[in-house]
C-alpha positions as CSV (number, residue, x, y, z in Angstrom):
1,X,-12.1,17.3,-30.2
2,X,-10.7,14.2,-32.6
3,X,-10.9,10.7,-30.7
4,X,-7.5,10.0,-29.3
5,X,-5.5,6.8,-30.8
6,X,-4.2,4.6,-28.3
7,X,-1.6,1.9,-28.6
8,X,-2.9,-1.4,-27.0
9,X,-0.3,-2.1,-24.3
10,X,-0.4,-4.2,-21.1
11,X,-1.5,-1.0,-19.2
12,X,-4.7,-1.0,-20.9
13,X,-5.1,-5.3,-20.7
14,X,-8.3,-5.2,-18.7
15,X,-8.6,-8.9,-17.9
16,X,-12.6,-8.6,-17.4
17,X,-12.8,-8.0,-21.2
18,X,-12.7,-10.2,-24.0
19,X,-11.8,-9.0,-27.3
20,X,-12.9,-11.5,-30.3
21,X,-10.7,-12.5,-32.4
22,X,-7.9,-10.3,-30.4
23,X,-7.4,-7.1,-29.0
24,X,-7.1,-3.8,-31.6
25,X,-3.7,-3.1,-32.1
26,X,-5.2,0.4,-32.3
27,X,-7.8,2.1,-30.0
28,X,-9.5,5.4,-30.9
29,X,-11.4,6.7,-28.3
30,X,-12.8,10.1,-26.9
31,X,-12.2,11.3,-24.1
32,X,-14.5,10.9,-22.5
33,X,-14.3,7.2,-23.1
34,X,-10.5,7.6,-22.0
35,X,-11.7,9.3,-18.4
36,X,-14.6,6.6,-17.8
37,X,-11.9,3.6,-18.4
38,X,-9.3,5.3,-15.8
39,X,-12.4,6.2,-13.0
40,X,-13.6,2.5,-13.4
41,X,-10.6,0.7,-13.5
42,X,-7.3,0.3,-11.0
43,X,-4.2,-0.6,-12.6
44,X,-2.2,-3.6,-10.8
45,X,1.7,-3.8,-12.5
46,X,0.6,-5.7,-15.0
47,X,-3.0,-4.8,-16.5
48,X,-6.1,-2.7,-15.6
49,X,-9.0,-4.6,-13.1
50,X,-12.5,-3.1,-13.4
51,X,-13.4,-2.0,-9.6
52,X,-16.2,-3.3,-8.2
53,X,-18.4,-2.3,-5.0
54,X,-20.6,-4.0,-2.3
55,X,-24.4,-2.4,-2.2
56,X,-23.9,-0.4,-0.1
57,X,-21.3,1.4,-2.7
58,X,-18.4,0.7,-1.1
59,X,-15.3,0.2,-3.1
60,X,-13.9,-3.7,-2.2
61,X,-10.2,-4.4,-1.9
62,X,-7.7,-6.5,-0.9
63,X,-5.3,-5.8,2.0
64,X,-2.0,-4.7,0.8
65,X,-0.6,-7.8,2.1
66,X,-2.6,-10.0,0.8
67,X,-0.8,-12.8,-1.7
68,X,2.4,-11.9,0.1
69,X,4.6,-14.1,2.1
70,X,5.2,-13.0,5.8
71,X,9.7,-12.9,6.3
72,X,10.2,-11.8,9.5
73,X,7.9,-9.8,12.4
74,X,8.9,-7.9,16.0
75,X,7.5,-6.5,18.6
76,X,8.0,-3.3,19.9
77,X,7.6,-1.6,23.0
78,X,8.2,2.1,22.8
79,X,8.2,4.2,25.9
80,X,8.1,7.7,26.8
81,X,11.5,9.4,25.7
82,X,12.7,5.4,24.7
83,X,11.8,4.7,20.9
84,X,11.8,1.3,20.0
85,X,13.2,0.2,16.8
86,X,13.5,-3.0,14.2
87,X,15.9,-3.2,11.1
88,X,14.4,-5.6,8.3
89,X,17.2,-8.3,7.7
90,X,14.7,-9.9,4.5
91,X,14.0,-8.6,1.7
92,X,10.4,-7.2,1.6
93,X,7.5,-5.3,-0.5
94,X,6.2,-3.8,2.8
95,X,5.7,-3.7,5.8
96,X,2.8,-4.0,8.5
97,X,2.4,-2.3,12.0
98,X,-0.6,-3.1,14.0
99,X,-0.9,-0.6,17.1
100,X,-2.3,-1.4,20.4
101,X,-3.7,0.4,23.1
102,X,-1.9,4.0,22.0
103,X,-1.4,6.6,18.9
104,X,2.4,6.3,17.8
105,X,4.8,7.7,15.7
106,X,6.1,5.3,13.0
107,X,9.4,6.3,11.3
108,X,10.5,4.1,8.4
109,X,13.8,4.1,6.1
110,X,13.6,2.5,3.1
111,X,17.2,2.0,2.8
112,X,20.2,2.1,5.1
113,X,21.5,5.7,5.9
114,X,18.2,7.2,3.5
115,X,15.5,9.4,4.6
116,X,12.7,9.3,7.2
117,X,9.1,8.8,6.6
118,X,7.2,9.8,9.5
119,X,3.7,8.7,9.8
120,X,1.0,8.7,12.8
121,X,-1.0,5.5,13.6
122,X,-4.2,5.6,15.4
123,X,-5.0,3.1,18.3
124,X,-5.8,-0.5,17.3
125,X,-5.1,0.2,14.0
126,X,-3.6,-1.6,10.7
127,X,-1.3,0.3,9.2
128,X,0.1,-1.2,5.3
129,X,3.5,0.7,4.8
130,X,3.5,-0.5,0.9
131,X,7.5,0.2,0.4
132,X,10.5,-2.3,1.0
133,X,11.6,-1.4,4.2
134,X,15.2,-1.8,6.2
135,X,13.6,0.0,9.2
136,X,11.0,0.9,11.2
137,X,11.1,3.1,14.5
138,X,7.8,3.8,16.7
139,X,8.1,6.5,19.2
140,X,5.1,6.8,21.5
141,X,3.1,10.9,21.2
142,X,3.7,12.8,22.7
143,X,7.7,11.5,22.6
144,X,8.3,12.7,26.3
145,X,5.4,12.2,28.2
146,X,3.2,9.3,26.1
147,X,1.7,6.0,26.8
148,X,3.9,2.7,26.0
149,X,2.4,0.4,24.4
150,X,3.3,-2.5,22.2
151,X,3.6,-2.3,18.3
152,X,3.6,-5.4,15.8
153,X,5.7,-4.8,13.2
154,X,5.7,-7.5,10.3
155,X,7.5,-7.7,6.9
156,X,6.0,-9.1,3.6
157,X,7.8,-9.9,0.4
């Protein structure tokens, strides 16, 4: 199979490179090549990063909230057949629930009168919802005859 051409774009800027005198305006590469560049590198909104790992082979990232600015937080305290719920008044990129002593059900709406994503949280557990938020509903499991517990809830923009 030919070598694919490739327009240089900002998708493909991986800032751990450096291209002397510049980068091609042109790539051809096979693809192989192309499939080796997407499983070593994560894209970020702006350019490609190369990934790196610890010895043990372990991926490293960031948190998901890392580099963002904390707008508002609440506490909830769901209780058997009683979710507890907060509405984001800021503007946010995400949003954070730490759990504490119980699983929960976390409900969040990305916009006002829009759909529900539902998604279980273990105990003591970080949870990065990575979507602007406007709310965020935990219902303790099971929703009639749970545990309450307290809930964190923290938005990022």
């Amino acid at each position: 199979m030919p070598a694919v051409k490739l327009k240089w774009s900002s998708l493909l800027n991986i800032s751990d490179l450096e291209f002397v005198p510049e980068p091609p305006k042109v790539l051809s590469v096979s693809d192989e090549l192309l499939q080796t560049i997407s499983w070593l590198t994560g894209v970020t909104g702006h350019d490609r990063r190369l990934l790196r790992c610890d010895e043990n082979g372990a991926i490293l990232t960031n948190n998901g909230w890392s580099n963002l600015i904390e707008v508002e937080s609440a506490e909830l305290y769901p209780q058997p057949d009683s979710p507890d719920s907060a509405v984001c008044v800021c503007a946010n990129k995400g949003v954070l629930v730490a759990t504490s002593t119980e699983i929960i059900k976390a409900s969040f709406v990305r916009v006002s009168g829009g759909a529900v994503e539902v998604v279980y949280i273990p105990p003591a557990w970080l949870y990065w919802y990575p979507h602007p938020s406007y709310s965020i509903t935990a219902t303790v499991v099971p929703a009639s005859t749970g545990t309450a517990s307290y809930v964190g809830v923290t938005a990022f923009n």
